[in-house]
N, C-alpha and C positions, 0 to 999 in steps of 0.2 A: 518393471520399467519405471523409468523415476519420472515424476509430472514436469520437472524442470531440470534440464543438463545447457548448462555453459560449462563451456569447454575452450579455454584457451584463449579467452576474447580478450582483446587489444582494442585502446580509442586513444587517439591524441589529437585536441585540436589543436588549428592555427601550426600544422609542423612546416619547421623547416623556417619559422619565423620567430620574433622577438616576445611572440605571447603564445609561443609553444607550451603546449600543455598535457601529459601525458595521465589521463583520465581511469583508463584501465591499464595494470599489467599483466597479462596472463591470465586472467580471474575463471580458478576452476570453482563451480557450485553443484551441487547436485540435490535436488528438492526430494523428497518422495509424498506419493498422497495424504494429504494431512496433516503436513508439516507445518507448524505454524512459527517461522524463524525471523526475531527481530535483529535490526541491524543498528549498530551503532559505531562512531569512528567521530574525527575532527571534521571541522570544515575542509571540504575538498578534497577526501578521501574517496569518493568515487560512489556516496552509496545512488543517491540521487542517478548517477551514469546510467546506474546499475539496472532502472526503471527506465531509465528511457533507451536502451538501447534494447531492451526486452520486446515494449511497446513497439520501437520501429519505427520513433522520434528521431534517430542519429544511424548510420551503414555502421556497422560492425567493419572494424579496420581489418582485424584477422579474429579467427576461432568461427566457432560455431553456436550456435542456440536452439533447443527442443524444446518444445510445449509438448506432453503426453504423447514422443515418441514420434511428432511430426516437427520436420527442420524448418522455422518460419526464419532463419538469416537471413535469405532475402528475400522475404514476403514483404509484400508493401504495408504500411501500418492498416491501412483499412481492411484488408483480410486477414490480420490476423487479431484484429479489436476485439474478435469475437470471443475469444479465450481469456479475455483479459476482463478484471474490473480494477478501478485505480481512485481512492479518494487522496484529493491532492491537498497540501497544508493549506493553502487559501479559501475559506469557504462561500468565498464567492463561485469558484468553481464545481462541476460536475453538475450542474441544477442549472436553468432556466428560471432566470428569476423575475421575468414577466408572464409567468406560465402558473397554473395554481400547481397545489400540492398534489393533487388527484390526477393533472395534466403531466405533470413531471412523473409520475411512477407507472406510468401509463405508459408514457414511452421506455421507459427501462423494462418494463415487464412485456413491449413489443419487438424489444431490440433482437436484431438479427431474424427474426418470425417473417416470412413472406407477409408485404403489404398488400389489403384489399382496396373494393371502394367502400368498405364499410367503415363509418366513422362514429365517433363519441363512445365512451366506459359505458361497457352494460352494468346493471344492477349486481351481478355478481361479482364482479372487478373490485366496484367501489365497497363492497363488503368485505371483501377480501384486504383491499388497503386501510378500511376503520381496522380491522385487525391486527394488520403488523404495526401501524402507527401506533395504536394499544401499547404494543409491548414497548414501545419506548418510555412509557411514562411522563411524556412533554405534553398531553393535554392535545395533542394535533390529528388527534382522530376524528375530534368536532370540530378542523379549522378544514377538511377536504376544498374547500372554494376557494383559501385564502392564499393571495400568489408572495411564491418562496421569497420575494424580495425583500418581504415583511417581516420575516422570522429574526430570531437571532444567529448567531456565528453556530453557537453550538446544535440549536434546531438543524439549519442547514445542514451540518455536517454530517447530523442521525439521519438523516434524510438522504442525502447522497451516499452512506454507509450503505442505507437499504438499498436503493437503488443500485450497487454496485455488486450485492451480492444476490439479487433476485433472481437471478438466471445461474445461480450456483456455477461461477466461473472455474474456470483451470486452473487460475491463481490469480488471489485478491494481492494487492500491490498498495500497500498505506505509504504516503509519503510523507511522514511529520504531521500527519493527520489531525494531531491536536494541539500542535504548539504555538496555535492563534487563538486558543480557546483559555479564557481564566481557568485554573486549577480544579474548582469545584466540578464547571463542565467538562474538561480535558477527564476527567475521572470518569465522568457518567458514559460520556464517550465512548471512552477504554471498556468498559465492563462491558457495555453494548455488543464493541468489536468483540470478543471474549465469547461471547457468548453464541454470536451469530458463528465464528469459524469454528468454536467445538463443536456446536450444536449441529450442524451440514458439512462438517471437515473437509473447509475451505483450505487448501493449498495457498499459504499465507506468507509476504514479504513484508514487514513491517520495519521502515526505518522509523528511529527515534534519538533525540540528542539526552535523552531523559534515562543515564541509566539504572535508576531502581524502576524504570518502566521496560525497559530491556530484560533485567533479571525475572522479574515478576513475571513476563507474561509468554507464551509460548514456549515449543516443547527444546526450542533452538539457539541460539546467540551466536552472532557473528561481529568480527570487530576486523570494519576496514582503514588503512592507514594508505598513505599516496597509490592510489589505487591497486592497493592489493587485498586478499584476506589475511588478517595477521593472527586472525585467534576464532578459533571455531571449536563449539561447547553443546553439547547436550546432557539431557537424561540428567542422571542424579547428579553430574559434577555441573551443569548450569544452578541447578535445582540447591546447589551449597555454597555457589556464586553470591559475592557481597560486592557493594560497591568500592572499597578499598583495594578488592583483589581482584576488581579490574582493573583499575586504575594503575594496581600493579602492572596487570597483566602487561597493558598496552606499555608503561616505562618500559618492560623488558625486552619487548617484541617491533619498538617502534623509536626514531632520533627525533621526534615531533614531538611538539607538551598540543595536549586535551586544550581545547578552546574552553576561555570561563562560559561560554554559556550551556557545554558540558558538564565541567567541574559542578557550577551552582546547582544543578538541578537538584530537588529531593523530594 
């Protein structure tokens, strides 16, 4: 049973008027556990849709959608959040950033858990969080009290990283995750991400405009064009994928030129 099936899904905003927009065409996907498949295409190829009509941000116009085998189509977003983890390009988001760092992972490690009246991190918690923050390397293992507002873009985002995958979700959902982060952190990032889904083989959607970040990383590549999929790769022929012979790829596959902030990436 595959952890993620779309099957046939359609979205057009605005139809039937002058800022009709046709979002999805058709878009078959099929995930299986472990998957870790980045997504890459031009602006306005649909990948961004792609996440929010998963989450239950937008009604699926037609087709269908499975998380592990249960149809959330038309489950309201709040019941199906539970399956989902999502770090979004803005690092302002996913985090509370009048909340400290031990308050923030607290709730993510209570998300979806029947609430008590019991309140405040036991001593185990907070030994538990000096630990995973450890593995990051950012020094915020000794900042537990310090509230996220204070951090940087890329702090935040290792932080919401964890947070997103603490409850070992059904499928982690990156959306341009690091392309508000300078290059240096965007890397540390990446390697974080990397690490975390092979390591607990997270069920993995990764868009990125980056693509020698595409080729490099997961076991998958997919390349959307006005909302369709135009080019789907795995195993050893992603694994022999160069940037040139994408860029082919898509001339061949696609009457759209690559946006430069595409092209430039390296």
């Amino acid at each position: 049973m595959s952890m993620l099936e779309i099957n046939n899904v359609y979205k057009t905003f605005n139809p039937g008027t002058i800022n009709e927009k046709k979002a999805l065409q058709g878009v078959n996907l099929s995930l299986e556990a472990g998957d870790f498949v980045t997504v890459i295409g031009g602006n306005g190829a649909g990948k961004s849709t792609i996440l929010n009509m998963i989450t239950g941000v937008y009604p699926v116009d037609r087709g269908t959608i499975s998380i592990d085998g249960v149809d959330i189509t038309k489950m309201p977003d709040y019941k199906r959040a539970k399956y989902f983890g999502r770090v979004f390009q803005d690092p302002m988001m996913g985090t509370a950033a009048d909340m400290q760092i031990e308050e923030n992972l607290a709730l993510a490690l209570r998300r979806g858990k029947r609430r008590t009246l019991k309140s405040g991190i036991t001593g185990k918690e907070r030994a538990m969080f000096k630990e995973m923050l450890a593995t990051l390397d950012l020094g915020l293992e000794d900042r537990l009290t310090s509230k996220v507002g204070l951090l940087s873009g890329g702090q935040r985002q290792a932080i919401t990283l964890l947070m997103a995958t603490m409850q070992s979700p059904k499928l982690l959902m990156l959306d341009e995750h690091t392309a508000a982060l300078d290059p240096q952190t965007a890397a540390k990032v990446l390697t974080l991400t990397n690490q975390l889904v092979t390591r607990d083989r997270i069920t993995t959607l990764m868009i990125t405009h980056n693509m020698k970040d595409a080729i490099t990383y997961g076991n998958r590549l997919i390349m959307m064009s006005k909302g369709r999929i135009i080019f789907d790769v795995s195993g050893e022929e992603k694994a022999n994928l160069t940037i040139d012979g994408l860029i082919h790829k898509f001339s061949e596959s696609s009457d759209e030129m690559l946006s430069d902030r595409t092209l430039l990436q390296d």
